[in-house]
C-alpha positions, 0 to 999 in steps of 0.5 A: 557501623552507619553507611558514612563509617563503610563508604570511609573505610571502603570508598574504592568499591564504593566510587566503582558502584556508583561509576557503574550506576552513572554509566549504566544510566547513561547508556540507558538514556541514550539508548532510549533518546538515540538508538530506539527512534532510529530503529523506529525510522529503520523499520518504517523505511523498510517497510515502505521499501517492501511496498515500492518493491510490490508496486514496482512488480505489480507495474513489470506484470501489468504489460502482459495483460496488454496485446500492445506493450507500448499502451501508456498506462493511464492508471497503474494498478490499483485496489478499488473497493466496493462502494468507492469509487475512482477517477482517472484522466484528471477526474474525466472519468469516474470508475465505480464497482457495481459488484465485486464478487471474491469467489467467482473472481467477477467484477461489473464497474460503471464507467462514466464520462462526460457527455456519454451514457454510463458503460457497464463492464464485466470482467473475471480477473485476468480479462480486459474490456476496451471503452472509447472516450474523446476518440482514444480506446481504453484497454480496462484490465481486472488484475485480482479481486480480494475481499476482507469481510464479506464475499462481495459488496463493500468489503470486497476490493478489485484491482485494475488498471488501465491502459491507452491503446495506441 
């Protein structure tokens, strides 16, 4: 018997196998149209979640480094890496890390503003230094110190933040 004679005499299961072939085909593609970049979208927003989360604790801890709590942050925490550098108050002042160093959790940064010679500060993680610019004092905090690469230099990274004393 060819495949024509069988599909006549069984065409029953037949039509069964090729609905069940049709829907199984269906639900695929849809499944990978509709379902999968949502997944995608999900696991992307959770993820932002999680990183707002952080950044949101990291803010609630940054008072406590302050001996006024209700110093305005001038900049919140921050990673800054070695090499790079920052700027803060509309680009007024240029933060650079001079020496980052993972291990003895140490950090030296160049602070320069305009019309002012460049301040050095050294800093062990936990410490915070004040800096004067345009008749307000600045309380400059270390928060951590991290490194990927290396012990110090370009692949190290600090985290600080600043704050307006009032």
């Amino acid at each position: 018997m060819n495949i024509v004679n069988k599909i006549k005499e069984h065409w029953v299961g037949g039509t069964i196998v090729f609905a069940v072939i049709c829907i199984s085909g269906t639900w695929y593609a849809s499944n990978e149209l509709l379902v999968k970049p949502r997944e995608f979208e999900i696991q992307r927003l959770n993820t932002l979640n999680t990183e707002l989360k952080q950044q949101v604790k990291d803010l609630k801890k940054v008072p406590a480094h302050f001996p006024d709590s209700d110093s305005p942050l001038v900049l919140a925490p921050t990673w800054v890496y070695g090499g790079k550098s920052i700027t803060v108050l509309s680009g007024q002042i240029l933060i650079t890390p001079k020496d980052l160093y993972y291990y003895s959790k140490t950090s030296i940064f160049s602070i320069k503003c305009p019309g002012k010679e460049p301040i050095e500060l050294k800093l062990r993680v936990g410490e915070m230094e004040t800096f004067v610019y345009d008749d307000q004092t600045y309380l400059f905090s270390l928060l951590d110190t991290d490194h990927s690469q290396g012990l110090h230099g370009a692949n190290a990274r600090a985290k600080i933040t600043i704050a307006r004393k009032k």
